[in-house]
N, C-alpha and C positions, 0 to 999 in steps of 0.2 A: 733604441739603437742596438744595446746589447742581444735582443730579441733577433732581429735581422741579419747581424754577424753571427749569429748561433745558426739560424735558417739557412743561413748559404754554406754556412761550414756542412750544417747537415747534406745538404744536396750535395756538394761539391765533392763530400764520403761516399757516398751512393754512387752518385755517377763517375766515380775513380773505379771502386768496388767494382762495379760495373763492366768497366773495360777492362781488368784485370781477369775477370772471370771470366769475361766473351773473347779475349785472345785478339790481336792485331788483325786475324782473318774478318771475325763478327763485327767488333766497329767500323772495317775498313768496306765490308760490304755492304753496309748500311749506308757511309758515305758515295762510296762511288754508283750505290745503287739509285741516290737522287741525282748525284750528278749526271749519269748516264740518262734518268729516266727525266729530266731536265733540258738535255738535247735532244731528243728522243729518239734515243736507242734503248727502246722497250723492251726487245727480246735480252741485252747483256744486260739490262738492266734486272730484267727477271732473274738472269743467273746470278747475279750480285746479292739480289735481294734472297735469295736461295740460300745464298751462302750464310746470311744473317739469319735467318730462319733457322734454318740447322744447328747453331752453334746456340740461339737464345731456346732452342727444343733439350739440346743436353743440358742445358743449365735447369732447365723447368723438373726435365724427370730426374735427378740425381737431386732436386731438391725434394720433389716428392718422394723419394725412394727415403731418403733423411726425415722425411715427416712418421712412413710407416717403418720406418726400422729396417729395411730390407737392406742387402748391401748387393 
């Protein structure tokens, strides 16, 4: 049991972390971009999903940028 409330604490760090780092725009365009693409408004749905893109790409290269040192 102890093993399992450790595992969700784990996840539940992560995916705080997470949203913290991708900013209320990145989470919110991920959500609105299934809900959208759910009804199927594919094209806002696309811009949604854009906006999530975008924001999990600065996250990607300023982590690699931290891998090679570069600032």
């Amino acid at each position: 049991m102890r093993k399992v409330l450790e595992f969700i604490k784990k996840i539940f760090t992560i995916v705080k972390d997470w949203i913290v780092a991708n900013g209320v725009e990145g989470a919110l365009g991920l959500i609105a971009g299934f809900i959208l693409w759910s009804f199927g408004y594919k094209v806002y749905a696309g811009f949604a999903f854009g906006v999530f893109a975008t924001r999990n790409w600065d996250l990607a290269k300023n982590w690699v940028k931290g891998l090679l040192g570069n600032n």
